[in-house]
Structure formats: structure tokens, C-alpha cells
N, C-alpha and C positions, 0 to 999 in steps of 0.2 A: 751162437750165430750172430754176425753183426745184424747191426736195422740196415734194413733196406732202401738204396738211395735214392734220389730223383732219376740219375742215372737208368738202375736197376729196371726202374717202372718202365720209362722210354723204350728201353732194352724189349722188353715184354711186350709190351703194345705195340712195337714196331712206328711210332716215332721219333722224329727228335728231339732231344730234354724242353728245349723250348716250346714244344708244343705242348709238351707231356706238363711242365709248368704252367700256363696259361691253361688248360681240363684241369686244373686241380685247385685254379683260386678262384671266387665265385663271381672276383669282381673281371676277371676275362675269358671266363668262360666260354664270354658268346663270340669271342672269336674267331672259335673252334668247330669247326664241324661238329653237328649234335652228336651223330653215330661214333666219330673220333672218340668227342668228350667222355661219354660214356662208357667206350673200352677201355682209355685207359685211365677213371674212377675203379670198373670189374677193376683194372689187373691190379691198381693200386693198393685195394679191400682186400684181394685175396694174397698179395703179400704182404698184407700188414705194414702197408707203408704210413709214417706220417710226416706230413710235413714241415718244416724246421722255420718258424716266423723270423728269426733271428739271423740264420742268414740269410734268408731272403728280403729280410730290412736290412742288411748289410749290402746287399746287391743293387736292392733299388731306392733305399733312402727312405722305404717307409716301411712304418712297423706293422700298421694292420690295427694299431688299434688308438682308442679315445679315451682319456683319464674323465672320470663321472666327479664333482666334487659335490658331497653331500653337507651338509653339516650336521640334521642329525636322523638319522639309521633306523634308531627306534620312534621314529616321526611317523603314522603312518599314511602320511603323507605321499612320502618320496616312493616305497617301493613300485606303485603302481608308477609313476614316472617313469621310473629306470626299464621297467616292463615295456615302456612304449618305447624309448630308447633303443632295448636293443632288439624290437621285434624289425625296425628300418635297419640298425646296423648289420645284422645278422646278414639278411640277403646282400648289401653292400658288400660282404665280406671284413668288416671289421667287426670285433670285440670290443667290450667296455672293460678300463679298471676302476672298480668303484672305490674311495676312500671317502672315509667319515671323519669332519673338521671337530665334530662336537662344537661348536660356534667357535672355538678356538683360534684366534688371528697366528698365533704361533705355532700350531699346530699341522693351518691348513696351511702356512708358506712351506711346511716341511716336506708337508703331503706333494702339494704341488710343485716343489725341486723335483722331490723322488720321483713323480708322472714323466716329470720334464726329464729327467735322466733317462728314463726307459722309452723315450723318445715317442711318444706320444704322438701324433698327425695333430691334434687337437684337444680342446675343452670343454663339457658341460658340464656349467659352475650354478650352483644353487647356492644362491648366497643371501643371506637376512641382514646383511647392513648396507646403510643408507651411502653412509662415506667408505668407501673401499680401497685406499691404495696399493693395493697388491692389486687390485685388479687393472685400474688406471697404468700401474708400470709394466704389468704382464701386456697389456694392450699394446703399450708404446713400444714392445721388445717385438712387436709382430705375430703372438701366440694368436694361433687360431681360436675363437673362444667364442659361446653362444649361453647368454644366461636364461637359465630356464624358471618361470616362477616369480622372480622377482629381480629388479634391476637396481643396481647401483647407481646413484649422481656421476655425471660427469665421465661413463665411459662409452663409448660410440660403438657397440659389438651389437649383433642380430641377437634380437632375443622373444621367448616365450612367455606370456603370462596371460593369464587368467583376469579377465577386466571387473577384478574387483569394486569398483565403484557403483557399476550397477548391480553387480549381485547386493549391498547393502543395500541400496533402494531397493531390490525386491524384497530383502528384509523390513524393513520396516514399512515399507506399503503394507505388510501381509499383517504385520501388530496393528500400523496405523486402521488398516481394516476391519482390525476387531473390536476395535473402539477403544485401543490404548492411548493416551497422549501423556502420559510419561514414563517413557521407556529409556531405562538404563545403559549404560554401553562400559562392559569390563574390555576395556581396550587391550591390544598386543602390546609389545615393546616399541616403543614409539623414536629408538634407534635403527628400524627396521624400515625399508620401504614399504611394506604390506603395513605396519601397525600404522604408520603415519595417511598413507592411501584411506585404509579402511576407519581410522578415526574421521580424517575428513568428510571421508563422503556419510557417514552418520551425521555429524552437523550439519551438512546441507540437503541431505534427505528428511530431519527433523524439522527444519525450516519449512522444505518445500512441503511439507503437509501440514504445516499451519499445528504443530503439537509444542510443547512445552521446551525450551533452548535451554535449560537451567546447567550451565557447569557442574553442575555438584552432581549431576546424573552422569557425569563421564568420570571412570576411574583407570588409570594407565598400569599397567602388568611390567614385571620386569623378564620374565620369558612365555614364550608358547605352552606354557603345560598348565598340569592339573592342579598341582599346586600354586599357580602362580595367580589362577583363576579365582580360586578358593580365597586365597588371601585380598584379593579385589572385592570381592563381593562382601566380605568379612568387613573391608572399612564401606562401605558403602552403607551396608547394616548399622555399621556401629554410632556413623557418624548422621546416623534419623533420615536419611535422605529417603524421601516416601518415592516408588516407583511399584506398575502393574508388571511388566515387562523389561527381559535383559536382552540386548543385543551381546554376543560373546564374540572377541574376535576371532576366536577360531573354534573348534569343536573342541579343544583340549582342555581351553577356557572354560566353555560348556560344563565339561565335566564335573571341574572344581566346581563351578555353582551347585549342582548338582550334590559335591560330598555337604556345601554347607545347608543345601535345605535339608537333607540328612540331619547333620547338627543338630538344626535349630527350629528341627518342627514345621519345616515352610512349606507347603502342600504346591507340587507342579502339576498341572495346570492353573488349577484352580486359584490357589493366591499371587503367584509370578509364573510368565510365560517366560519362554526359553528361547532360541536362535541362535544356532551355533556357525563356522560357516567350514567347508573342507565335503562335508561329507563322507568320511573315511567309515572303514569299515563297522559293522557289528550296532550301527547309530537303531535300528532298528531292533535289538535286543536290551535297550537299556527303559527301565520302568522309570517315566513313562518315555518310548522312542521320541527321538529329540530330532524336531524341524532345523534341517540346517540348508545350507547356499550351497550346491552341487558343484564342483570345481570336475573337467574333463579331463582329471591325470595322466589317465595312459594318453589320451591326447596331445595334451602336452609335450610328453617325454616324446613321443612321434615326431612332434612338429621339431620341435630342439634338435633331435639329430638330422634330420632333414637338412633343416639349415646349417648344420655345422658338414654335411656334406657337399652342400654347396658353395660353400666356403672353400673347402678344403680344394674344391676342383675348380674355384675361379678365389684367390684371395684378394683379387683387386672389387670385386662386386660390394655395390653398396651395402649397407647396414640397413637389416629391415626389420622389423619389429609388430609382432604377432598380437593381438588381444583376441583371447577366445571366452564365447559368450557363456556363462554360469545360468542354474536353472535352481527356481526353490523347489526343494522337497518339504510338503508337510508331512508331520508327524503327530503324535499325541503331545507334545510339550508346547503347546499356543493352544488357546481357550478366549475365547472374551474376556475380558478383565470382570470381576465378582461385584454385583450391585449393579 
């Protein structure tokens, strides 16, 4: 038996295809009489019809759907993002293609041709580097595009992030409170806009409470993970730098400190306090549960496609730019510093 065509539906319903099109996409739905809409969804269901996005983005020049650009997948980070994402796209009637860069600059042009081939209405780009020219020239080409997370130098596109400067001052207000005044900071990758942000504002948060400004207490990471943590904290140790407390720039960081007081015998709480910042899942299963900076993900991902639909339905609207506010969580990994 052939599949059953828009036609077919119409036919059944007793309207005309045009109508029977607009009851079946969700973004014109309401142009339809509700009782209409509804029968011919019934007649649609009960012949197993579905609808073809391809020509009907050949029809009307759009596809229905948003390219998602992650960089990396196993972050757990981003899935709760993508979740806000497509909980607004959904009712919109568009779908996300998600593609993972792995930070890869040659990787994600690839990805992002291939988006662009399959014609895409639009962008939401998660990207971790500071200087970005794929983005700069995607911009200038007119791609519709909204950075979520984290922004690039020098591109002018509506974007989402998370107002990391004050989540580190809630961090270390919350050490400074405990009567730390020399607290560490295993920084991100300081090619990133988040490692560069978030290192700053620990120097100026370290200042504004009157604690110890020593360089030698800040150590820079070459990526966001576990290992990269580990290895920070490792020359920190090595090279005698006395500190109660670590600022981490992210929970992945966190973690590596955590494999090295394993290592090396270093009791948490109790001899170094912790502060991770993300709050990503399971933080609250690890011995001892680790204090981190509460970042609003699926918020995020909301707010992103949001504005990448507002884009999409006015592209001449200005460029607006989100900061949302971050909350500490304690945990068992901060104590008083010992003595």
C-alpha cells in the first residue's frame, strides 16, 4: 500500500489540503478552527499519515529545523542545555540537529557546512574559544545564530550565559567566610571565554576580601576535565605553594583534585576545601559531596532558543544578550580551614 498523502488526509477530513497543512504543523495550527484541527489530526492518525518536512521545506523555504553546535557531548554540561532547547522548540514546531565539534576548529566547520546544507533556519553554537573566526564569518554571511554559554570576541549575535563573575564571588565569599585566606584557583583554559572570565573574577574577588593575591596560588588547565584538573593541582603541590582551599574552574576540575588527594593522602575537608562550579549531576554522591556554583542549564537552553526564534521571525532585531543569575550549593567539601 502506498503512504498516505496530504492529499489523502484532506480528502478524509473533508478539507482543503491547505487547511489539512496548516492542522498538522504546530506552528499554524491556530489558524485553524480547534474542532477542524482536531479531525483532521483523528483522520491523519488513523491513516497513518506522516508528514514529509522536506517537501514542505521545499515549498516554503524552511525546514523546521535548528543545527545545535556542541563541542563536547560527554560534558555534562550541555545535555541538560539541549533539554531546555528543545522543550521551546518543540511547541514552536521545530526540531534540533545536535552535532558534537569535540573542540575541534576543523571538525566543527565541517559539521556546520553539513547543518548549513540541510538547511537549517538557524544556530545554537556552544563554543569555548575566545577568538572564533568561523563564527565572525558565519555572522557576516547573515546565518541566523545565538551563542549559548559562552561568547566569542568580536561577534555581535544574541546570546545566553550564565553570569559567571558573580557565581566566583559567591565562591569565595563562602571560603573567605570560613576563614580561608589562601585559596588556590586550578583555572580552565585560559583560551576560552569562561577560563579567562572566571580567572578574573577570582583575582578580583580575592582582592575585594582583603585575602592573600599571591600568583603562585593560580594554576591554568589546558582543557575542562578530570585529568586536566589533576595535573594542576599536581604542580601546585609540587612546586610548595602552601594553600587551605581550591577554587576549581569547573566541577570536572573538581574532580581531578579530588583523584590527587586520593594520591597523596590529602584529607577533604579537613586539610583542603573544594569549590567546583557547573553543578552537574551526581556532585552529591561523591565522598565527600563537593560545594559547587549552580549554573541554570535547562534555563539556559530555553532562553537560547527563544531568542534564536525571535531572530528567526524578525532578523533585522537588535542583538540582546542574557546573563542569568548562578546560586551556591554547599556541600561537605568546605570546612574551616584546620588550626
Amino acid at each position: 500500500m502506498p503512504a498516505p498523502t496530504l492529499r489523502d488526509v484532506a480528502e478524509a477530513a473533508g478539507v482543503h489540503a491547505a487547511t489539512a497543512s496548516r492542522a498538522l504543523n504546530p506552528a499554524t495550527r491556530g489558524l485553524v478552527n480547534a474542532d477542524t484541527a482536531r479531525r483532521v489530526i483523528k483522520v491523519a492518525e488513523q491513516l497513518g499519515y506522516r508528514p514529509n518536512p522536506i517537501a514542505r521545506g521545499l515549498k516554503t523555504s524552511k525546514s523546521g529545523t535548528i543545527g545545535l553546535v556542541i563541542p563536547d557531548l560527554m560534558n555534562p554540561l550541555f545535555p541538560p542545555i539541549v533539554r531546555g532547547i528543545e522543550e521551546v522548540l518543540e511547541p514552536a514546531g521545530y526540531s534540533g540537529l545536535i552535532v558534537n565539534t569535540d573542540n575541534d576548529p576543523g571538525r566543527e566547520k565541517w559539521q556546520i557546512d553539513h547543518l548549513r546544507s540541510r538547511q537549517v533556519e538557524g544556530l545554537i553554537v556552544a563554543t569555548a574559544r575566545v577568538e572564533h573566526p568561523l563564527m565572525e564569518q558565519l555572522h557576516r554571511e547573515g546565518v541566523v545564530m545565538v551563542m549559548v554559554n559562552r561568547r566569542p570576541e568580536g561577534v555581535d549575535v544574541p546570546s545566553i550565559t550564565p553570569d559567571d563573575a558573580a557565581g566566583v564571588e559567591l565562591a569565595v565569599r563562602h571560603l573567605a567566610g570560613l576563614g580561608h585566606t589562601r585559596i588556590a584557583h586550578v583555572a580552565g583554559p585560559q583560551s576560552t571565554s569562561t577560563g579567562v572570565t572566571r580567572a578574573r573574577a577570582f583575582r578580583a574577588s580575592v582582592r575585594d576580601h582583603g585575602l592573600d593575591d599571591d600568583p603562585a596560588l593560580v594554576v591554568t588547565t589546558d582543557s575542562w576535565s578530570e585529568r586536566a584538573g589533576a595535573d594542576g593541582l599536581r604542580r601546585l603541590l609540587d612546586a610548595g605553594t602552601e594553600f587551605t582551599a581550591i577554587f576549581a574552574g569547573n566541577d570536572l576540575i573538581a574532580l581531578g583534585c579530588y583523584d590527587v588527594f586520593l594520591e597523596r593522602g590529602i584529607d577533604c575537608p579537613t586539610e583542603v576545601s573544594v569549590v567546583g562550579f557547573n553543578d552537574m549531576p551526581f556532585l552529591d554522591k561523591l565522598r565527600p559531596p563537593l560545594t559547587s556554583i549552580a549554573i541554570p542549564h535547562q534555563q539556559i537552553g530555553a532562553e537560547a532558543a527563544r531568542l534564536l526564534l525571535d531572530s528567526i521571525a524578525d532578523p533585522t532585531r537588535p542583538s540582546r544578550s542574557v546573563l542569568l543569575p548562578l546560586s551556591l550549593v554547599v556541600r561537605g567539601s568546605t570546612a574551616p580551614p584546620a588550626g
